[in-house]
N, CA, C and O atoms as a MOPAC input file, in Angstrom:
PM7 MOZYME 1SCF
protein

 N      2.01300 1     1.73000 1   -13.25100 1
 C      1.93300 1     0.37100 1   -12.74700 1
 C      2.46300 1     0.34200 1   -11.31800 1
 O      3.34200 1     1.12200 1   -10.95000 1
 N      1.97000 1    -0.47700 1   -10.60100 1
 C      2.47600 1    -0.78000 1    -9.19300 1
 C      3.62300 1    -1.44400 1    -8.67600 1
 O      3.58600 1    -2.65200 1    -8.91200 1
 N      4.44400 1    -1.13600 1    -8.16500 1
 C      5.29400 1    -1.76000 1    -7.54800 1
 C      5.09700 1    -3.07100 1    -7.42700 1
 O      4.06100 1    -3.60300 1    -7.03000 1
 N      6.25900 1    -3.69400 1    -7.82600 1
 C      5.72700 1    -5.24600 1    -7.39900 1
 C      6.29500 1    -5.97900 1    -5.86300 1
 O      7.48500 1    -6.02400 1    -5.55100 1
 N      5.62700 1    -6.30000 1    -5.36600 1
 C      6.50800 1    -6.84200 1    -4.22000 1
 C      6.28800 1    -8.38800 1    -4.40100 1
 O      5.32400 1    -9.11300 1    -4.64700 1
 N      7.72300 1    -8.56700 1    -4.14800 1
 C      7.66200 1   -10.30000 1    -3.94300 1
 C      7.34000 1   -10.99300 1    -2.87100 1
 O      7.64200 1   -10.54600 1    -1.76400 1
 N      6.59400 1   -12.34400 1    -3.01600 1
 C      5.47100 1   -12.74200 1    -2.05700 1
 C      6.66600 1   -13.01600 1    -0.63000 1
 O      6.30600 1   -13.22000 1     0.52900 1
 N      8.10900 1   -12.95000 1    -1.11000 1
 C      9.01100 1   -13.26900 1     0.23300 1
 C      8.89900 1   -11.66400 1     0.96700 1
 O      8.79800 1   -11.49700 1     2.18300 1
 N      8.93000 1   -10.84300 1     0.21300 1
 C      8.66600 1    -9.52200 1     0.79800 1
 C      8.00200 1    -9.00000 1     2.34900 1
 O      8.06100 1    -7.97100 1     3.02200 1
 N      7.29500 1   -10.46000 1     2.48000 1
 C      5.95600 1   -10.13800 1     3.50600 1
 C      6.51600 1   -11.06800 1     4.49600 1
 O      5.91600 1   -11.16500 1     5.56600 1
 N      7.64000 1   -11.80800 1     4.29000 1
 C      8.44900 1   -12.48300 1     5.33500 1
 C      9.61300 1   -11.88500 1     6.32600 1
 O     10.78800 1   -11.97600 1     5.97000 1
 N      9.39700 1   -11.50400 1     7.10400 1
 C     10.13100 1   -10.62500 1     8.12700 1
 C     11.62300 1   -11.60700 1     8.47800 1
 O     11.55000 1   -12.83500 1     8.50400 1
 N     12.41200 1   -11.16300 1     8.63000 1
 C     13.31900 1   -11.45200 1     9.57200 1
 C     13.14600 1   -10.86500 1    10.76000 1
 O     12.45100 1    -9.85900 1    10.89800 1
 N     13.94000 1   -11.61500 1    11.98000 1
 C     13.64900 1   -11.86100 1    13.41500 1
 C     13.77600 1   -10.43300 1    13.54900 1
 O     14.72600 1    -9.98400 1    12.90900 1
 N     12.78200 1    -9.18400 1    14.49500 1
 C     13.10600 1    -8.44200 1    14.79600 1
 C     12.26400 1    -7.03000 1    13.64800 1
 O     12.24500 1    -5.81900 1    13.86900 1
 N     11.78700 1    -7.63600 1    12.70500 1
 C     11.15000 1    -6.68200 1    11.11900 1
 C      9.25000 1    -6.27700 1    11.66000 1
 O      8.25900 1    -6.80600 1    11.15700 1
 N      9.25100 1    -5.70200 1    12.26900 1
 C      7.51600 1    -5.51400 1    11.70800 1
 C      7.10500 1    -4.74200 1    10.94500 1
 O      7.56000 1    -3.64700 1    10.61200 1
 N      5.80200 1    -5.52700 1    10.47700 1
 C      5.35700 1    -4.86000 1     9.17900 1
 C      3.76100 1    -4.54900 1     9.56500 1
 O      2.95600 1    -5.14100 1    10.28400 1
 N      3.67900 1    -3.27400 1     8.70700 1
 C      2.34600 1    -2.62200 1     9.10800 1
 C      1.76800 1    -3.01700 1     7.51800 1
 O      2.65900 1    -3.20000 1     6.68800 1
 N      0.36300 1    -3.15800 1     7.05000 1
 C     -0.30800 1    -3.08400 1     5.86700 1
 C     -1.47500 1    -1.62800 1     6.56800 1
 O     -1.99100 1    -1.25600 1     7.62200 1
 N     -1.38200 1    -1.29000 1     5.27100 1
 C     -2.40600 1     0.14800 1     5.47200 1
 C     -3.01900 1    -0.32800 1     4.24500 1
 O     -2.40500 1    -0.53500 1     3.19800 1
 N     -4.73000 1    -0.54900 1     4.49800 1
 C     -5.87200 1    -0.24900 1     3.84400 1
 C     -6.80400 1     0.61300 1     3.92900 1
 O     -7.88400 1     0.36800 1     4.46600 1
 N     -6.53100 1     1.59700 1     3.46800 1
 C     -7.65700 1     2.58600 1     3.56600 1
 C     -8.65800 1     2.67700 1     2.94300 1
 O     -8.78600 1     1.69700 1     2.21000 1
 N     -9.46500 1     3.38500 1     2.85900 1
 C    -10.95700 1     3.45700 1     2.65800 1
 C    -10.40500 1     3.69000 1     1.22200 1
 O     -9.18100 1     3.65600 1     1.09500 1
 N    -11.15900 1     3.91900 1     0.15100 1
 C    -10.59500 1     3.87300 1    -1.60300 1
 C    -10.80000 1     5.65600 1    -1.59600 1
 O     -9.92200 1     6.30000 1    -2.17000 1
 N    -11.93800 1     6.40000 1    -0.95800 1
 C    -11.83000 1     7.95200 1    -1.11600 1
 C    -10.59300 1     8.73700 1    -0.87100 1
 O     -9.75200 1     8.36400 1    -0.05400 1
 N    -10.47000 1     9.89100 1    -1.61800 1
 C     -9.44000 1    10.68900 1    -2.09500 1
 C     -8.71700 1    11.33000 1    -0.26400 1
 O     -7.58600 1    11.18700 1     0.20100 1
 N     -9.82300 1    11.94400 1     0.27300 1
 C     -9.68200 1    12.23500 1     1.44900 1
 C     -9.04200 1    11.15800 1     2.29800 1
 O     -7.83500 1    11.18400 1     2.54000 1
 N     -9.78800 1    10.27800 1     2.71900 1
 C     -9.00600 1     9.02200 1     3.20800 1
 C     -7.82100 1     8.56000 1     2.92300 1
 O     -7.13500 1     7.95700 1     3.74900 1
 N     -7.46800 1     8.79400 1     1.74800 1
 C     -5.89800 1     7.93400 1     1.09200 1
 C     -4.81700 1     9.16300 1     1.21500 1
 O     -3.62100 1     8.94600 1     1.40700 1
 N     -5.36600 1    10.45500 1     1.08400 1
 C     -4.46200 1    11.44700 1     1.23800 1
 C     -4.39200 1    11.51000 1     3.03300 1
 O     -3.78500 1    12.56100 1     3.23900 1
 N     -4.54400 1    11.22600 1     3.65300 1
 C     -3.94200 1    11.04500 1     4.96400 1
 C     -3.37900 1    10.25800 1     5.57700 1
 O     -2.66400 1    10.47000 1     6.55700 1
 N     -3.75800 1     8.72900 1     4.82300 1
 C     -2.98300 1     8.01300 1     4.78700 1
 C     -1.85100 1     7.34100 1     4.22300 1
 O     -1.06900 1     6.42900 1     4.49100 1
 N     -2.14400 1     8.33900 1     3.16300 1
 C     -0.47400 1     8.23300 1     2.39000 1
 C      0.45600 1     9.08400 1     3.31800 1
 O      1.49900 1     8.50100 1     3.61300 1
 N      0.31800 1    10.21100 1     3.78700 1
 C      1.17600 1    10.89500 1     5.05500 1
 C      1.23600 1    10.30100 1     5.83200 1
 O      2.39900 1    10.21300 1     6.22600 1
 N      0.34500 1     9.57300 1     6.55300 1
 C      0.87400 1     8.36700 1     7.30300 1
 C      1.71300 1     7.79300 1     7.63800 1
 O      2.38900 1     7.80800 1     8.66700 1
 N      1.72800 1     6.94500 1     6.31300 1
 C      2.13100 1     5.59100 1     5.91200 1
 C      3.83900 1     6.36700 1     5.93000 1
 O      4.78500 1     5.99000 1     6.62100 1
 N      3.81700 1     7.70200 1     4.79300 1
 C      5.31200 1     8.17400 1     4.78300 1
 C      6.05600 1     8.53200 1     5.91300 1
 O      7.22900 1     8.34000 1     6.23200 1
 N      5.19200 1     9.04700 1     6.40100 1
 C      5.78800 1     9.57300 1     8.73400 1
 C      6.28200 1     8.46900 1     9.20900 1
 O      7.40600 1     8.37500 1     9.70300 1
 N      5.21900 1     7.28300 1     9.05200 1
 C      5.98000 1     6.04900 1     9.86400 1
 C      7.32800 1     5.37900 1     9.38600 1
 O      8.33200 1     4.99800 1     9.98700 1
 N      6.82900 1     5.39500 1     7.67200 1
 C      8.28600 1     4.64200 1     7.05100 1
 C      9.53800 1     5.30800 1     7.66900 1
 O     10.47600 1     4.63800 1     8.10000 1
 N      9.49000 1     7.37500 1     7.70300 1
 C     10.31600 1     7.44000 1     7.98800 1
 C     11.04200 1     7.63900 1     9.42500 1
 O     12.26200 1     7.70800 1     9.56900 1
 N     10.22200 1     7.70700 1    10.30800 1
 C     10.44900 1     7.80700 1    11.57900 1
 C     11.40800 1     6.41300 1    12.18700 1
 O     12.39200 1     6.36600 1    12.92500 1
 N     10.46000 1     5.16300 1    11.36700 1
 C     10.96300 1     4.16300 1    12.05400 1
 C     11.72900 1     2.99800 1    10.69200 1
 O     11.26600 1     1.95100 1    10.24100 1
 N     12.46000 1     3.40500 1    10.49700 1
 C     13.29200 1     2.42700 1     9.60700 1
 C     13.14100 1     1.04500 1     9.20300 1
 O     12.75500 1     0.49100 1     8.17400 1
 N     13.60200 1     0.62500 1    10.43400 1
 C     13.18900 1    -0.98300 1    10.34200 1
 C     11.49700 1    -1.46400 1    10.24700 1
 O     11.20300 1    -2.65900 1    10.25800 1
 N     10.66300 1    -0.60400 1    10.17200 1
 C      9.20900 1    -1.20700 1     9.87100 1
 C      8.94300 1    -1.15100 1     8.61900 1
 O      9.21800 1    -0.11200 1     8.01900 1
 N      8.36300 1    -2.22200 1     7.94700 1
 C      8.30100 1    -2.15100 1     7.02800 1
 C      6.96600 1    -1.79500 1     6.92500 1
 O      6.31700 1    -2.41000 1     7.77100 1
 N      6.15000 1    -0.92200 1     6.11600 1
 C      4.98200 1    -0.19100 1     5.45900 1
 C      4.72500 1    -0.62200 1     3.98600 1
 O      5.51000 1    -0.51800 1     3.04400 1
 N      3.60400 1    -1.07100 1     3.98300 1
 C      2.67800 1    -1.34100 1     2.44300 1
 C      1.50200 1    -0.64400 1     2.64600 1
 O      0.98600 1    -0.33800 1     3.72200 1
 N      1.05100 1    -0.37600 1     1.31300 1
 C     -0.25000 1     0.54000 1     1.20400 1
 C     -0.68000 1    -0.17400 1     0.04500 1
 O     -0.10100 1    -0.18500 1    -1.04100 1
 N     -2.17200 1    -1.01800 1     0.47400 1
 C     -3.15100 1    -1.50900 1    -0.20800 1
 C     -4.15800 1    -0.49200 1    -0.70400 1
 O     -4.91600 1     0.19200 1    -0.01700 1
 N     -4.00400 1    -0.52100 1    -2.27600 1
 C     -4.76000 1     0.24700 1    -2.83600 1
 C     -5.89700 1    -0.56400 1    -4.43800 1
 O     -5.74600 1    -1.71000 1    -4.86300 1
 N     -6.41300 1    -0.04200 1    -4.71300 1
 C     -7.57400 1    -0.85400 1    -6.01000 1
 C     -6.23700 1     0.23700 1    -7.16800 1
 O     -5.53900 1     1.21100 1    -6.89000 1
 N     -6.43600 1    -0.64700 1    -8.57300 1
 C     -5.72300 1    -0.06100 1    -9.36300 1
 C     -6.00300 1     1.33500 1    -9.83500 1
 O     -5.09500 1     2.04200 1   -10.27100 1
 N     -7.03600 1     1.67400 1    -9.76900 1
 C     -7.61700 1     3.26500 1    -9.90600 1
 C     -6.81000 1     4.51100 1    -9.72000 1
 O     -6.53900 1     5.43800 1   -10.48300 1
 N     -6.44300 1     4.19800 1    -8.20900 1
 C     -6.19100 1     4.55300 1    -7.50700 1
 C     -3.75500 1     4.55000 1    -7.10000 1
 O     -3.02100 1     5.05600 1    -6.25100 1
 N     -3.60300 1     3.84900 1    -8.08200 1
 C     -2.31000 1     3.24100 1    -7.82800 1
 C     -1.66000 1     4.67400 1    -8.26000 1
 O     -0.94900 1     5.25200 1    -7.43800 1
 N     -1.88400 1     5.22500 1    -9.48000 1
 C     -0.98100 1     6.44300 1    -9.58700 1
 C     -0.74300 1     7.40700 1    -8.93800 1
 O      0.38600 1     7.84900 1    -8.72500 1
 N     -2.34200 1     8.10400 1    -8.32000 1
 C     -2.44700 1     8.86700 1    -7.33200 1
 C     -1.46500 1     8.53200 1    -5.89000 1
 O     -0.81200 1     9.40800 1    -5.32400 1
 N     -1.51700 1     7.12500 1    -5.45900 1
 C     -0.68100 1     6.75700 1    -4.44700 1
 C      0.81300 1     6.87100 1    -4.74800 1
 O      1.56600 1     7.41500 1    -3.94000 1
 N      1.24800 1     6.36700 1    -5.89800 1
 C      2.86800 1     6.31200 1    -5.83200 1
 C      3.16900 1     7.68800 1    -6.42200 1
 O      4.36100 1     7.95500 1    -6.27100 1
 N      2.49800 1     8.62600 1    -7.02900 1
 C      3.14700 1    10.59700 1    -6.72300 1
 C      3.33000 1    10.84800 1    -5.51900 1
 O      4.08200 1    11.81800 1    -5.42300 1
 N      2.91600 1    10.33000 1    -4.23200 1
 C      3.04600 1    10.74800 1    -3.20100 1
 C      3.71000 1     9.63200 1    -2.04300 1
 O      3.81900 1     9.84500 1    -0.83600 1
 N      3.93200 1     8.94900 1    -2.45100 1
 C      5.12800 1     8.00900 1    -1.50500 1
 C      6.26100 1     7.50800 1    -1.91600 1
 O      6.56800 1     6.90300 1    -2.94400 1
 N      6.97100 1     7.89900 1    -0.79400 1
 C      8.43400 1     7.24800 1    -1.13100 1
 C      8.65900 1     6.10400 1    -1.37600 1
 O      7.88400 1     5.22200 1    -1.00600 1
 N     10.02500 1     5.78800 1    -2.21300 1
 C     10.19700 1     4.18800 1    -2.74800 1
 C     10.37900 1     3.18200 1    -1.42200 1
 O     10.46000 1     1.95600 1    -1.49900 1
 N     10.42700 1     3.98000 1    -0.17000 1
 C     10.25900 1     3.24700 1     0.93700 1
 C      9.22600 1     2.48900 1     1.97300 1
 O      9.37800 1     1.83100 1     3.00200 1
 N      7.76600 1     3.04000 1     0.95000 1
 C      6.77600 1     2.71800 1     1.21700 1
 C      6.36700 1     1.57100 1     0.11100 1
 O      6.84500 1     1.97400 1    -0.94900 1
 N      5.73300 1     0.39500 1    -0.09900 1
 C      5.30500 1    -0.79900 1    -0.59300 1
 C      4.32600 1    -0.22700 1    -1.21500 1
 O      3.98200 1     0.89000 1    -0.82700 1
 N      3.79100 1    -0.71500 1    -2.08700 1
 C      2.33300 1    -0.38300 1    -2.65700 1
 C      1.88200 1    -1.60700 1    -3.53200 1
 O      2.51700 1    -2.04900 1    -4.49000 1
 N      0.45700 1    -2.17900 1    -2.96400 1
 C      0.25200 1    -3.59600 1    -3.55900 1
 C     -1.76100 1    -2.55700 1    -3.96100 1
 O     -2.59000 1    -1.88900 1    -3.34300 1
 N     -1.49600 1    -3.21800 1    -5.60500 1
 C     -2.95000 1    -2.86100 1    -6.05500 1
 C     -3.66900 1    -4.56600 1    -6.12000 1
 O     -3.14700 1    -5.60200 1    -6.53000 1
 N     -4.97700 1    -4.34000 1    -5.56900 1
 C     -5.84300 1    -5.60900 1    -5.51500 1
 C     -7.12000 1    -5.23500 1    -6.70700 1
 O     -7.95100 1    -4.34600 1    -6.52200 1
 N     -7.09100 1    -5.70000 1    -7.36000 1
 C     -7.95400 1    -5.67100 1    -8.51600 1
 C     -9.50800 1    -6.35500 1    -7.84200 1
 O     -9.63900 1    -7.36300 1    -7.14700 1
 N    -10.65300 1    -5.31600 1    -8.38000 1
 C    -11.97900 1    -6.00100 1    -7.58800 1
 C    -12.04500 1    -7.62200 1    -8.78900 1
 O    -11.33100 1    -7.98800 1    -9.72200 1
 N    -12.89500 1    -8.02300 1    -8.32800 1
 C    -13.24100 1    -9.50500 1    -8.93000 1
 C    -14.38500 1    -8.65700 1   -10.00100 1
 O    -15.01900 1    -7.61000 1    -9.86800 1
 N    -14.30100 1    -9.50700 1   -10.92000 1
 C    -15.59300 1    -9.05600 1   -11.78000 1
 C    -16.23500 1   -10.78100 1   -11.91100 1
 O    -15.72100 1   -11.89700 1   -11.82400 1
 N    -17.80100 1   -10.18600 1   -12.19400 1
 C    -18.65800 1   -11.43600 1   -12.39800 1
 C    -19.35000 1   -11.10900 1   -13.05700 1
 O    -19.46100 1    -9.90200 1   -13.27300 1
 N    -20.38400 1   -12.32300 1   -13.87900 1
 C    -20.49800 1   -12.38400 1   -15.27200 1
 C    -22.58700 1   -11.53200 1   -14.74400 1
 O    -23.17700 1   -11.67600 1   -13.67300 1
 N    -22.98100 1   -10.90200 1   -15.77000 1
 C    -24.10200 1   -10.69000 1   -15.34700 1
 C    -25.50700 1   -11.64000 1   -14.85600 1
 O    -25.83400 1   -12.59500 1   -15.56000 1
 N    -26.38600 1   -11.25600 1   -13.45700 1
 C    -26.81200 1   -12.33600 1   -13.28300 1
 C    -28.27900 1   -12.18700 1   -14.17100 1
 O    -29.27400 1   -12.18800 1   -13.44600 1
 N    -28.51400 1   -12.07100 1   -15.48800 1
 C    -29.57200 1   -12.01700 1   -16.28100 1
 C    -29.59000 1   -13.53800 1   -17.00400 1
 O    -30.46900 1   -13.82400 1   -17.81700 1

């Protein structure tokens, strides 16, 4: 399951920036940007880093990032068939 972040989470105090990383949903794509995402968290402290991912995909992401990186899963919409 995904980390939950609380919706105050995304509210900075004076001086906080925050990066969101969406990457493409492929394996290649997310594995570089999970190194990323971890380089920046740790280089720069005070930024805060989230990584938008589909739930598929959520386990693969949190084996490979630190608890210092955010991780928010967006579930696709489903719709009813158009027959």
């Amino acid at each position: 399951m995904a980390r939950t972040v609380p919706a105050t989470a995304f509210l900075c105090q004076a001086g906080c920036d925050h990066v969101v990383i969406f990457p493409f949903m492929a394996k290649g794509h997310m594995l570089l940007l999970l190194h990323f995402a971890t380089t920046l968290s740790a280089q720069h402290g005070r930024l805060r880093v989230t990584l938008v991912t589909t739930p598929g995909n959520v386990a693969f992401a949190q084996s490979r990032l630190p608890a210092s990186v955010g991780l928010v899963a967006l579930s696709f919409p489903s719709f009813p068939p158009l027959s």
